[in-house]
N, C-alpha and C positions, 0 to 999 in steps of 0.2 A: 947664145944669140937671143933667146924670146926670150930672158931673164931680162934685156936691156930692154927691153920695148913694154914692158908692165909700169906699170905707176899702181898709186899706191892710193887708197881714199878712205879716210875713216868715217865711219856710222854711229850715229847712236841707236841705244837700245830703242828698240818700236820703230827707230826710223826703216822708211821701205826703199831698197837697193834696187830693189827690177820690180817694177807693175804690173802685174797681168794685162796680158794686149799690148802689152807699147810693145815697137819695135825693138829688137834687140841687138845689140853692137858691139856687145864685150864678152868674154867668158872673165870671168870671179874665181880667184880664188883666196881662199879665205885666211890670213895671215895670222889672224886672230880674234879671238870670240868665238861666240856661236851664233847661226841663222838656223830661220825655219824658212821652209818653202808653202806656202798655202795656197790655196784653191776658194775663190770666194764665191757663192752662190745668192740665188736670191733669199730675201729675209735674214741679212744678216752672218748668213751660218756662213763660219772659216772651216776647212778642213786641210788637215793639217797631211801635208802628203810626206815630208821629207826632213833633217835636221841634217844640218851642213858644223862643220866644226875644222880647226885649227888643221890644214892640208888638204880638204877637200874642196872639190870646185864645182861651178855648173855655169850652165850658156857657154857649153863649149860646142854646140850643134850652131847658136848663132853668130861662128863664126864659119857656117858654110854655108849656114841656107837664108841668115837673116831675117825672120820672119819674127812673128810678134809671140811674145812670152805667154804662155799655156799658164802660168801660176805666178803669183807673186815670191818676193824674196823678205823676209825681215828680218833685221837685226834685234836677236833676243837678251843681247848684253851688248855694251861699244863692242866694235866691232874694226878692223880695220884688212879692207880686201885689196887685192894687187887685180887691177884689172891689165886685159889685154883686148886693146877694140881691134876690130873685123881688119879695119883697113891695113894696120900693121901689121895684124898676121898676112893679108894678101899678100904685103908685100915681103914681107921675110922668106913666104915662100917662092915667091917668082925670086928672087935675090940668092937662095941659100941653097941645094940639093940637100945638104943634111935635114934640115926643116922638113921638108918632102919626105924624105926617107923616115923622117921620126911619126912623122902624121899619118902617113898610109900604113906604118907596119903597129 
């Protein structure tokens, strides 16, 4: 069922996927290539909190609580992630009991 509701979006390397702060509306997951997650502070300085690779995902919280990205996303090679926005999974799960039963357990 949420394998239909994913699309698909490819990056380039350095391009940034999720901003720090902006609101969030998708969970990612990573189809191919690799990303890093960073943390940007004042003067410059990136810290590098996270590396994301081929099966892993993240902004899967803002598809419950929708609030704005703690860190940014980039792509460290092309890149090509399957997203799933918020509004789709709502509705998947008011629509599906299985969805439900998958997400709560």
């Amino acid at each position: 069922m949420l394998q239909q509701i994913f699309r698909k979006k490819r990056f380039h390397k350095n391009e940034i996927i999720l901003q720090e702060e902006n609101t969030r509306q998708f969970m990612y997951v990573v189809f191919s290539g690799k990303v890093k997650v960073v943390h940007h502070c004042g003067r410059g300085k990136e810290y590098i909190l996270a590396f994301h690779k081929q099966g892993d995902y993240f902004g899967e919280i803002a598809l419950l609580d929708g609030k704005t990205a703690p860190a940014s996303v980039i792509a460290m090679e092309d890149t090509e992630i399957c997203l799933l926005e918020r509004a789709d999974f709502t509705q998947a799960l008011l629509s599906n009991e299985t969805v439900v039963q998958h997400t709560v357990s």
